[in-house]
N, C-alpha and C positions, 0 to 999 in steps of 0.2 A: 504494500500500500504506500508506494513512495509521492504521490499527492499526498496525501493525509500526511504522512510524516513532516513534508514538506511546510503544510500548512501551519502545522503545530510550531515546527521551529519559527518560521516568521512572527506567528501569535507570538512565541516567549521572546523572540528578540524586542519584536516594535516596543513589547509591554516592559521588557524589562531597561529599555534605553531610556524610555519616557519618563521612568517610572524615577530609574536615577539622575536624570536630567533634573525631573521635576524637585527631587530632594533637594540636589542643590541650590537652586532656586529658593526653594522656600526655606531651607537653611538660613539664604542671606537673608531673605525677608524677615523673619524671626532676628537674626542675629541687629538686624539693624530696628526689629520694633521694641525694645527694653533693656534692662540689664538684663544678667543673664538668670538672678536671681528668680526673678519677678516671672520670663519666659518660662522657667523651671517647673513655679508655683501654678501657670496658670494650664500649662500641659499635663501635670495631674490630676487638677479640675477638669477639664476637657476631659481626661479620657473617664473620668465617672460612670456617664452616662454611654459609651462605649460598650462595656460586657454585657450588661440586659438589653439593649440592642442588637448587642451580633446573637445573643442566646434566642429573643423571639424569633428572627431570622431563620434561624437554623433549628428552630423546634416548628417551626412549618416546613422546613428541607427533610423533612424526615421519609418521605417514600423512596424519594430516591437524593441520596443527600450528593450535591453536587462534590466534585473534590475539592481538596481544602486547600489544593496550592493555586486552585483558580481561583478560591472565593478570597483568599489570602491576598491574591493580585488583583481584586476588586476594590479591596482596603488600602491598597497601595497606592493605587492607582487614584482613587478618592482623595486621599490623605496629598500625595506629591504630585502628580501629572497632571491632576484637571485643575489642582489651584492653582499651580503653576501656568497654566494653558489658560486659564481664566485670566491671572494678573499679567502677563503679556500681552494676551487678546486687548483685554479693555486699556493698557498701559497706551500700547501700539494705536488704537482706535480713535483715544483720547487727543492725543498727539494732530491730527487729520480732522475728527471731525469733536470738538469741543461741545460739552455739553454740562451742564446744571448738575450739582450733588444729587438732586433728584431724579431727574432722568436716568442718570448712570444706574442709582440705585435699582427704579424701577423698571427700566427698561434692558440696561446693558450689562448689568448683572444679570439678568435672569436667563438673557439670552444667550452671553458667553460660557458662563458657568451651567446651564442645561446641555449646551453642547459639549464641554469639556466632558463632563461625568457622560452623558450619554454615546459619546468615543468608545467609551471600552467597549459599551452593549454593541456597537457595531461591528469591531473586532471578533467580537465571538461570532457575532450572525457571520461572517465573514469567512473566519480563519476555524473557529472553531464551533462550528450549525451545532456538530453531531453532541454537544452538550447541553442547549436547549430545547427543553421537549414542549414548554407553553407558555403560560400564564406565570406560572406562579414560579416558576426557573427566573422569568425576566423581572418577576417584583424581589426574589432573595439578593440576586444579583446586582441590582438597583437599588435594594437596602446595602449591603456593603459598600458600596461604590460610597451611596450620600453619609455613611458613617462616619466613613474616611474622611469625604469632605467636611463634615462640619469638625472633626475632630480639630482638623490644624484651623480652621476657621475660626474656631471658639478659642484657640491659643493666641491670635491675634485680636479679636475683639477683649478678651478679656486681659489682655498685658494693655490694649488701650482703654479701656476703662480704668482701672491700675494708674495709669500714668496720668488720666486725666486728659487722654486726646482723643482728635477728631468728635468733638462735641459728645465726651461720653459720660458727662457728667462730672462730680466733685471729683472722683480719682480718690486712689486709696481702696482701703478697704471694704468703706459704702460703696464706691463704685466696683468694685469687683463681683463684692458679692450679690448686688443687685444685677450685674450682668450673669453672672454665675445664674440665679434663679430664675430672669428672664429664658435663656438660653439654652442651659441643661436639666433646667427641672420641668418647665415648663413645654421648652420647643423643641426637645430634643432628637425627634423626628418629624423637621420641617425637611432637611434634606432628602433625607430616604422617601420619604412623600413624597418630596415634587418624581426625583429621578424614575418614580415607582410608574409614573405614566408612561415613561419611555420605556421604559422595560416593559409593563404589560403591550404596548404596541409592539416592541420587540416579538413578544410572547404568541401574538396573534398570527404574527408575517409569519414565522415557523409552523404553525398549526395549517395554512390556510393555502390551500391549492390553487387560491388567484393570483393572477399577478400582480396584478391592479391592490390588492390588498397585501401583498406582500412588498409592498412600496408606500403604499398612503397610510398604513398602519402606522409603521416607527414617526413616520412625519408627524401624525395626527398626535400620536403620544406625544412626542417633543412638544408640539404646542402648547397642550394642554400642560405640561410641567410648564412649560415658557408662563403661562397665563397664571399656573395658582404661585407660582415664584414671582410674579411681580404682583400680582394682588398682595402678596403676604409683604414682599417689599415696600411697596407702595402705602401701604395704610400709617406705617413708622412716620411717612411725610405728615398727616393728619394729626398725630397727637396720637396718645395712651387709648382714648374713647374709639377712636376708629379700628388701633390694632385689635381692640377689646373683641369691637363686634365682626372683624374678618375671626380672629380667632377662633371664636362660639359658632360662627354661621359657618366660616369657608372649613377650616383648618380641622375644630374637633369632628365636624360629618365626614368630611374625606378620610381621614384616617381611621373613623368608624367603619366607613363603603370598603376602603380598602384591604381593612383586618378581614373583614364579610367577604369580599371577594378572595384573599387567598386563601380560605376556609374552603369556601365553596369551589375555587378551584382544587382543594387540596381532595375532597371529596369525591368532585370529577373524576381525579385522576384513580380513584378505587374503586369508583367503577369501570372507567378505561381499563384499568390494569385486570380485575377479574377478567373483560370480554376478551381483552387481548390473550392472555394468559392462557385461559381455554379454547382459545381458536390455536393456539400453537401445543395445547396437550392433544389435539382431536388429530393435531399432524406430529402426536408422537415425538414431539421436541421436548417433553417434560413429564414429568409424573402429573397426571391432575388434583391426586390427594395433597399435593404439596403446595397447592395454590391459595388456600386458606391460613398456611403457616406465613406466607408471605404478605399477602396484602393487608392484612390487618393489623394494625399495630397493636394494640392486645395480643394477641397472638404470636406475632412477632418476636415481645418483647418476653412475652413467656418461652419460647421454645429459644431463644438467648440463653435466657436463665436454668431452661433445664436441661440445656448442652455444657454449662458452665458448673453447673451442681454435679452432673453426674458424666464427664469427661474431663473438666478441670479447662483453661485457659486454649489450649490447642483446639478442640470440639468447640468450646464458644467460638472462638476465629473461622473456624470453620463454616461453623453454622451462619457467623454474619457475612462470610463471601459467598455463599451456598446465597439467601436470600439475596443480597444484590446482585448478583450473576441474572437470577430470575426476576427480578426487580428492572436492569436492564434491557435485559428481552423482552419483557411487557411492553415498555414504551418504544423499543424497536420497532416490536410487531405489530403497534397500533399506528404507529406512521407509516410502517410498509402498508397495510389494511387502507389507511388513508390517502395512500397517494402520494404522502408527501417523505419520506425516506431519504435518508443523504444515499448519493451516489455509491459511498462504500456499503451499502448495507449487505449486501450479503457476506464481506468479509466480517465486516461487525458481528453478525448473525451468526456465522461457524466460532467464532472466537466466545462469544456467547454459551453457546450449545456444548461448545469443546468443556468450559471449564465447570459447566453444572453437572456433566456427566463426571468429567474428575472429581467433584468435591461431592458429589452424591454417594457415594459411598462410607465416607467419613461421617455423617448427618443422619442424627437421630430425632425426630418428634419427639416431644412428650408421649409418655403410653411406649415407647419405645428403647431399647440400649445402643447408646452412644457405640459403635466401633472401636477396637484398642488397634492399635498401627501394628 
């Protein structure tokens, strides 16, 4: 499969150039926005609201949990490349076409930094399809991506509140920690929001055997981050009262819609995964007794625990590559069913097949005795 190899490598180079580009970048930005004390203090803070973030992310990742050196370069990439690519963009823009604190705010930030973060989603669609299978692949993805972003985000807002610049109030420690509470207690998932639209238009173009829609989708997403990122920007022009009522109206519903929607996609996908799953045991690709150990996460998580009880540490490994092997092939064989399949898929599909008939041996259900090697 020397395309696909291919593809992969360009994915890890572009992402990993940008990514240390980007660091540097933001290195000097931070090194030149405080001492170095105060930077120290305020990227602690910052990263707070960081772990119960990547944890809800990744406790909806749970069917098929994406890998963790992509979703790792989604944080990266958030954190150093898109602010980097952000503060450039508007730096360079600014320079040409001059405009109002306000405007910038509301309009060229939202635009630059929506495209920044929403780069990588393209990268994937791109370089690497064969990793999202929908909806909810393009909202986890676009949650780490705006994680990363507000991370270093929050270390520059909050070292300037701190210092008392760019009109952030008294400065000090009332100013911080009012920035602090603003920022990570309160809006801590305004990033992952906005980005979360282009990822779900991401999520659709890959599900969707138009062409037409596998074009106007990611556009349509980006928009709509474009639109609730300057709404949310925008209202800070009007005063406290204004943020107030975007907060209550735009900001707590969408992030309600959007928890709702990766539920119900998450749901979706156990029934996809049943259908598919049983149309590839009726072709003798798999046991069909063993498709209720997999899709159900109760179940799941019991037949872990009693690979782990009664084989010890080897049997649990086993049993969790045994499940995502088959976990895999589901969503393979629903996109092949669909029409819409990456090119490799039948290499994909033997590779599949290969390693659940190797670990099926090793893999005991409950009700059943684990294998001794």
């Amino acid at each position: 499969m020397p395309h696909r190899r291919l593809d992969s490598v360009t994915f890890t180079v572009v992402v990993t150039v940008a990514v240390a580009v980007g660091a540097l970048v933001m290195l000097a930005v931070l090194a030149l926005s405080g001492a170095p004390a105060v930077t120290f203090v305020a990227a602690l803070l910052a990263a707070l609201p960081v772990v119960p973030l990547v944890a809800t992310y990744l406790w909806l990742d749970r069917y098929e949990p994406e890998p963790k050196r992509l979703l790792v370069s989604g944080l990266l990439w958030g954190a150093f490349a898109s602010t980097a690519i952000a503060i450039v963009i508007g730096g360079v823009g600014g320079l040409f076409v001059p405009v109002t604190d306000e405007v910038s705010l509301a309009v060229v930030a939202p635009v630059t930094e929506e495209a920044a973060k929403g780069f990588f989603l393209l990268l994937l669609l791109w370089w690497r399809r064969a990793q999202l299978d929908g909806i909810l692949d393009g909202i986890v993805y676009a949650g780490m991506i705006g994680i990363g972003f507000a991370f270093t985000e929050n270390i520059l807002y909050l070292s300037a509140a701190f210092n008392g610049s760019d009109s952030m109030g008294p400065g000090g420690i009332a100013g911080i920690t009012s920035t602090f509470v603003l920022r990570c207690v309160f809006s801590p998932f305004a990033h992952p929001l906005f980005t979360a639209f282009t990822g779900i238009g991401i999520g659709i173009a890959v599900g969707s055997r138009s062409s037409s829609v596998r074009v106007l989708a990611p556009v349509g997403g980006y928009l709509v981050a474009v639109l609730a990122h300057g709404l949310w920007n925008g209202s800070t022009v009007f005063g406290v009262g204004a943020f107030g009522v975007v907060y209550v109206v735009l900001m707590v519903p969408a992030l309600a819609g959007l928890f709702a929607l990766a539920l119900w996609a998450r749901r979706s996908e156990a029934r996809m995964l049943y259908a598919a799953l049983h149309d590839a045991a009726r072709r003798q690709l798999i046991p069909a007794t063993d498709i209720g150990w997999v899709v159900d996460l109760r179940a799941r998580r019991a037949a872990r625990t009693h690979a782990l009880r009664t084989g010890g540490k080897p049997a649990a490994r086993a049993m969790a590559d045994y499940q995502q092997a088959l976990i895999e092939l589901g969503f393979l064989h629903h996109r092949l069913l669909r029409g819409t399949a990456p090119d490799d898929w039948r290499e994909r599909g033997a590779l599949h097949v290969a390693r659940i008939r190797e670990v099926r041996p090793h893999v005991a259900f409950p009700g059943q005795v684990v294998p001794t090697a």
